[in-house]
N, C-alpha and C positions, 0 to 999 in steps of 0.2 A: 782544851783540845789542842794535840800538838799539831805546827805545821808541818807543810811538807819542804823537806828543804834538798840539797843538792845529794847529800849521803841516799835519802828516799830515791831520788830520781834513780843515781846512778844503780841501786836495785832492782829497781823497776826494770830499767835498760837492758841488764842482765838474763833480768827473766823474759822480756820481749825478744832478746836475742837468742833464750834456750828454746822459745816456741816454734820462731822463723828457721831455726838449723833441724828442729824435729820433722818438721813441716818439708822442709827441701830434703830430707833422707826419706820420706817415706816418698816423695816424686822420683825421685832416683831408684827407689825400690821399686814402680810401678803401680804404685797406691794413687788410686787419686779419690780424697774425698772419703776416705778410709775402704775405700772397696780393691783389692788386690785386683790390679788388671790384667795380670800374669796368670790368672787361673780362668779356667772352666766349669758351670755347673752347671748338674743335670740333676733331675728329680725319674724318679717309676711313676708309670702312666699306664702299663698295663699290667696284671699278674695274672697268669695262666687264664686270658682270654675275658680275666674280667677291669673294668676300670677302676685303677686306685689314683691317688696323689698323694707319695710319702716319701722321706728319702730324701735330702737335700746332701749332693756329692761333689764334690771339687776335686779339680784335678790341676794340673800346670800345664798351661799350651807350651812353654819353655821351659827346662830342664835349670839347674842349678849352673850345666856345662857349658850351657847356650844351646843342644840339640833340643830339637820340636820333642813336644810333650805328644805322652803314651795316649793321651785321645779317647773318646768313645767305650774303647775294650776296656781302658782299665777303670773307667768309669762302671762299666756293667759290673766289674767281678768288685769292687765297693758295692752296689748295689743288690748282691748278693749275699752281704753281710747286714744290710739296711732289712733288707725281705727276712733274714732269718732271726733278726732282732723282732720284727714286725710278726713274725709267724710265732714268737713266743720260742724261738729253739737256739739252744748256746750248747756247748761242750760235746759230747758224743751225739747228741739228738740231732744237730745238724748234718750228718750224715746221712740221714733220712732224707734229706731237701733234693729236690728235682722239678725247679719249676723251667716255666716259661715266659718270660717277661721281655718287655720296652720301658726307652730311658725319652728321655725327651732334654733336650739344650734348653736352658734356661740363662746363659748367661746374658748379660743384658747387651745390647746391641747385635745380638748372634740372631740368627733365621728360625732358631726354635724348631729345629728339625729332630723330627723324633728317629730314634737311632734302636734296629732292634729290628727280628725279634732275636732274641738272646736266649741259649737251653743251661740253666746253669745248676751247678752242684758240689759238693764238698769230696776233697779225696784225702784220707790219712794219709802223711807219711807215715812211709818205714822208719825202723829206727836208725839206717842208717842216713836215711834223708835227714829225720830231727838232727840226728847229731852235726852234719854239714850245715845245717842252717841254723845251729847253734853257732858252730866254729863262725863261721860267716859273718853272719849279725849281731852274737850276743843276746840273742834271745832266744825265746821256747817254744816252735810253732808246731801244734802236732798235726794241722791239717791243711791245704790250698783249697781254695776256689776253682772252680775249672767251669769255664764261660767261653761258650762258641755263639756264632753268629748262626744263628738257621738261616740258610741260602733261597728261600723259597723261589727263586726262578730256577734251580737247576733241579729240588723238586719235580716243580712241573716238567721240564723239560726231559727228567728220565723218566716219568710216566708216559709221556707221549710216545718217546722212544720203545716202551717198553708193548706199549700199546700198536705201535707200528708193527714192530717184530713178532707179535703171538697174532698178528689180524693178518700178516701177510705170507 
């Protein structure tokens, strides 16, 4: 059995030092414990009025730049590619989609506030849009997400309205 002698150590040392430099660049990165604390995640809780749990979405509270991350919205229009994986539809079929759903915060330490309701759906580019968002990005997209927030208080409130004015 060989021993361990000073050549050994000074190996060892090396590799305890390549662990503890990994270790302090992922705390620098925001990692702690390997969980990215720099990001947001949200799960669907609800689809077109019925109860699901599917969907696991991440987003970035802080940008690359240091500006605040895109939030909630751009959570939902991920989650409109989640729902259309889920509903069995990719390529032209997504086009078809036009649901209604909510996301809910799952990130851990967050208030778990569900966020929504959301009316969401696919719109083709044109082909002059593909082609700029070729130029652009280097890639080949032929179609967006297009996700609103349904306002249900100004719903109600222009029924009222409207109720006001045909009763008086």
């Amino acid at each position: 059995m060989p021993h361990y002698n000073q050549k050994n150590f000074e190996e060892d040392l090396l590799k305890l030092e390549k662990i503890i430099n990994k270790n302090n660049n992922k705390k620098k990165n925001n990692q702690i414990g390997g969980v990215d604390t720099n990001e947001r995640h949200f799960k669907i809780v609800e689809l077109d009025g019925q109860v699901v749990d599917f969907g696991r979405i991440s987003v970035r509270k802080i940008t690359k730049g240091g500006n605040p991350g895109s939030g909630p919205i751009s959570a939902a229009k991920k989650a409109l590619r989640s729902i259309s994986e889920h509903l069995g539809m990719s390529g032209e079929k997504k086009l078809k989609i036009n649901v209604q759903f909510m996301i809910k915060e799952i990130t851990q330490g967050s208030s778990k506030k569900i966020y929504g309701p959301y009316k969401g759906h696919y719109r083709k580019y044109s082909e002059q849009e593909k082609k700029e968002k070729k130029e652009k990005t280097g890639r080949n997209y032929e179609m967006e997400p297009i996700v609103k927030l349904i306002d249900l208080k100004n719903k109600k409130s222009n029924k009222k309205n409207k109720n006001n004015l045909s009763g008086g």
